[in-house]
C-alpha positions as CSV (number, residue, x, y, z in Angstrom):
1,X,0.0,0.0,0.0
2,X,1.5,3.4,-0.8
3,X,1.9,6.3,1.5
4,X,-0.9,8.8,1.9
5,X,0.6,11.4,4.1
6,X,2.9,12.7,1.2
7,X,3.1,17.1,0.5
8,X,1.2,18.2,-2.6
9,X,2.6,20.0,-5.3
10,X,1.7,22.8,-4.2
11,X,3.5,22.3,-0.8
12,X,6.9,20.7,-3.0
13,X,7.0,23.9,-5.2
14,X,6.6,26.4,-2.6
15,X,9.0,24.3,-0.4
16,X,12.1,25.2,-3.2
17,X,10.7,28.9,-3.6
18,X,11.3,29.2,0.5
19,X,14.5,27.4,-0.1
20,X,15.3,29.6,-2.9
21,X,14.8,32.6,-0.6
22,X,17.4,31.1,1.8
23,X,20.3,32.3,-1.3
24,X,19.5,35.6,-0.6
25,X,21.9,38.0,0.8
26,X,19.6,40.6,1.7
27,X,19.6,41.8,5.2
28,X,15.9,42.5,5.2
29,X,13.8,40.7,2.8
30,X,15.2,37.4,1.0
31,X,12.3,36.0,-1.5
32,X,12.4,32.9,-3.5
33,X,10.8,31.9,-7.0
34,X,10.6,28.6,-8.4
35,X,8.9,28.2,-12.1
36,X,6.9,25.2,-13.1
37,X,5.6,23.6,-16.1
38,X,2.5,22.2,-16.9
39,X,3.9,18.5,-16.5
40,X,4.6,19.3,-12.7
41,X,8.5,20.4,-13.8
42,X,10.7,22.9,-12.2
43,X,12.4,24.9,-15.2
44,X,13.9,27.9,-13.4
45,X,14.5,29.3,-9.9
46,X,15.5,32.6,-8.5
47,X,16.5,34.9,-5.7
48,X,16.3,38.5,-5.2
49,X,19.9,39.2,-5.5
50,X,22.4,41.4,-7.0
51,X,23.2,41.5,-10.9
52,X,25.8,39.1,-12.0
53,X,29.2,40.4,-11.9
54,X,28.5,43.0,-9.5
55,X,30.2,42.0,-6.0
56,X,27.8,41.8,-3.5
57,X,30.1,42.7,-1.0
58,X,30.3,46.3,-2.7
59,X,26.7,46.6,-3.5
60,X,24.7,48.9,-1.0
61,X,22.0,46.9,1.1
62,X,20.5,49.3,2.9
63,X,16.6,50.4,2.4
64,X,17.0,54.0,3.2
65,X,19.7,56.6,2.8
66,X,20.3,60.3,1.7
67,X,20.7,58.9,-1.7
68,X,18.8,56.5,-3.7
69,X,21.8,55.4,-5.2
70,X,23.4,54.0,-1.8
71,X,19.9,51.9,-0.9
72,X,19.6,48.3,-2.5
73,X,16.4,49.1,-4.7
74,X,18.2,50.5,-7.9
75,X,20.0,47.7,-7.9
76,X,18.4,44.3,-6.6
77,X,16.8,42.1,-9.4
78,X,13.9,40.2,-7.9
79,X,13.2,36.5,-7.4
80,X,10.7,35.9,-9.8
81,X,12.7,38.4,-12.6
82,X,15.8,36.3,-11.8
83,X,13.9,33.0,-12.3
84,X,12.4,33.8,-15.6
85,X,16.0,35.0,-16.5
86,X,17.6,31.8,-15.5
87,X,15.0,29.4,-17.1
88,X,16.1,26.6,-18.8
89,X,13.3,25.9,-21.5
90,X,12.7,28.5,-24.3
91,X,9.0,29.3,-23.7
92,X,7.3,29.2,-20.1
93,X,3.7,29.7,-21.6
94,X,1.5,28.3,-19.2
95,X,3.7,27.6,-16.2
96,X,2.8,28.5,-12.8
97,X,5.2,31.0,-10.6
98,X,5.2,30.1,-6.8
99,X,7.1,32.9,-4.8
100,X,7.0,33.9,-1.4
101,X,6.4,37.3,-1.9
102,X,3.3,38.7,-3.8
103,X,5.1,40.4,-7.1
104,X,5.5,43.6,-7.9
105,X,4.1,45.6,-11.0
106,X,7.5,45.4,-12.8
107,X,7.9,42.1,-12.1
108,X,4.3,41.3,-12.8
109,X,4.9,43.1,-16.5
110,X,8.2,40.5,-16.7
111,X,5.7,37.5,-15.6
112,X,2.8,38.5,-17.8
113,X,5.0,38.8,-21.0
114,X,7.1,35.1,-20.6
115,X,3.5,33.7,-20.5
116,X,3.6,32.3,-16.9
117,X,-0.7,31.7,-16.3
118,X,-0.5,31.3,-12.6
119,X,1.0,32.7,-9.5
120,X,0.6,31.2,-6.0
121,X,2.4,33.5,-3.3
122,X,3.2,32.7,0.3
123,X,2.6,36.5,1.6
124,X,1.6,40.0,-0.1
125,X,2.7,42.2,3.3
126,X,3.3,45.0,0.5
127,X,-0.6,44.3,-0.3
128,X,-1.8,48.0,0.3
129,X,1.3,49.9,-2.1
130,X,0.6,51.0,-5.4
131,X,3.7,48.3,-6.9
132,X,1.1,45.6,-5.6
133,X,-2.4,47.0,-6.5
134,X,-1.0,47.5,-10.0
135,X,0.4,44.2,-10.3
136,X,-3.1,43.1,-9.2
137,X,-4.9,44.9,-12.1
138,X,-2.2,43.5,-15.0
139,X,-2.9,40.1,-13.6
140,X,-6.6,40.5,-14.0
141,X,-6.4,42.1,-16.9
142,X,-4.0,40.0,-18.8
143,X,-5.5,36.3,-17.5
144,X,-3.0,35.3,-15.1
145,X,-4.3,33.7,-12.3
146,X,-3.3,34.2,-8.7
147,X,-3.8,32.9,-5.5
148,X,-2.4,33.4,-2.1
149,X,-0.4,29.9,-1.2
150,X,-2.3,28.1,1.8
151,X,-0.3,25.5,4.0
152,X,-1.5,22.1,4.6
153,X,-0.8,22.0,8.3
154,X,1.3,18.7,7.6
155,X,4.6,17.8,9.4
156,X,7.3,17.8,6.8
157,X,9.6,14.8,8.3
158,X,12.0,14.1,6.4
159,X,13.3,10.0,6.8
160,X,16.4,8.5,5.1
């Protein structure tokens, strides 16, 4: 008889997306994304990280500063723009995005114009901005699907 108490996909996808997050050398906020297909297979994953080449260790982190130009935001590419950059198939038409933070408008356009259909999120604490509300109305707008990512309660054990 085969086990019943296994994690659904849903739980397994997010599960790499949190992992994902854990890559991130932000001091703040570290998100994950993790890109699916329609046959249940991961093609990309991302972190909201620095550009490559540019040295992390000389890239400003901060979130506020007399300057723009010394706080992260200018440069940081997010976790879900990361993962559609890094993708390993030509076309993600169709595939589902899970990321643990609700995207922004910018990186809604990015997900609305690679084709992804669906987008399951862990949180949206950024719910009320303007980035958010507008990301909400593309997604409506443009047929993507979204839908706030809603544990199971399960134990994850892991056994060797």
């Amino acid at each position: 008889m085969k086990r019943t108490d296994y994690i659904s996909w849903d739980e397994y996808f997010m599960g790499i997306a949190m992992l994902s997050a854990e890559r991130s050398k932000d001091n703040n906020t570290q998100v994950g994304a993790c890109i699916v297909n329609r046959e249940n297979k991961i093609v990309s994953v991302g972190y909201n990280g620095m550009p490559t080449g540019c040295s992390d260790d000389e890239m400003p982190w901060e979130r506020s500063a007399e300057s723009p130009l010394d706080t992260k935001y200018p440069f940081v590419c997010h976790a879900e723009l990361n993962a559609i950059l890094n993708c390993n198939i030509g076309n993600l038409s169709g595939c589902t995005l899970y990321v643990t933070l609700f995207p922004c408008n910018e990186c809604a356009k990015a997900i609305i114009q690679s084709g992804i259909k669906r987008v399951v999120y862990y949180q949206n604490k950024y719910a009320d901005s303007d980035a958010v509300k507008a990301a909400c109305l593309l997604f409506s707008r443009c047929g993507v699907e979204f839908e706030e990512y809603v544990p199971s309660g399960k134990k994850i054990v892991l056994s060797v």
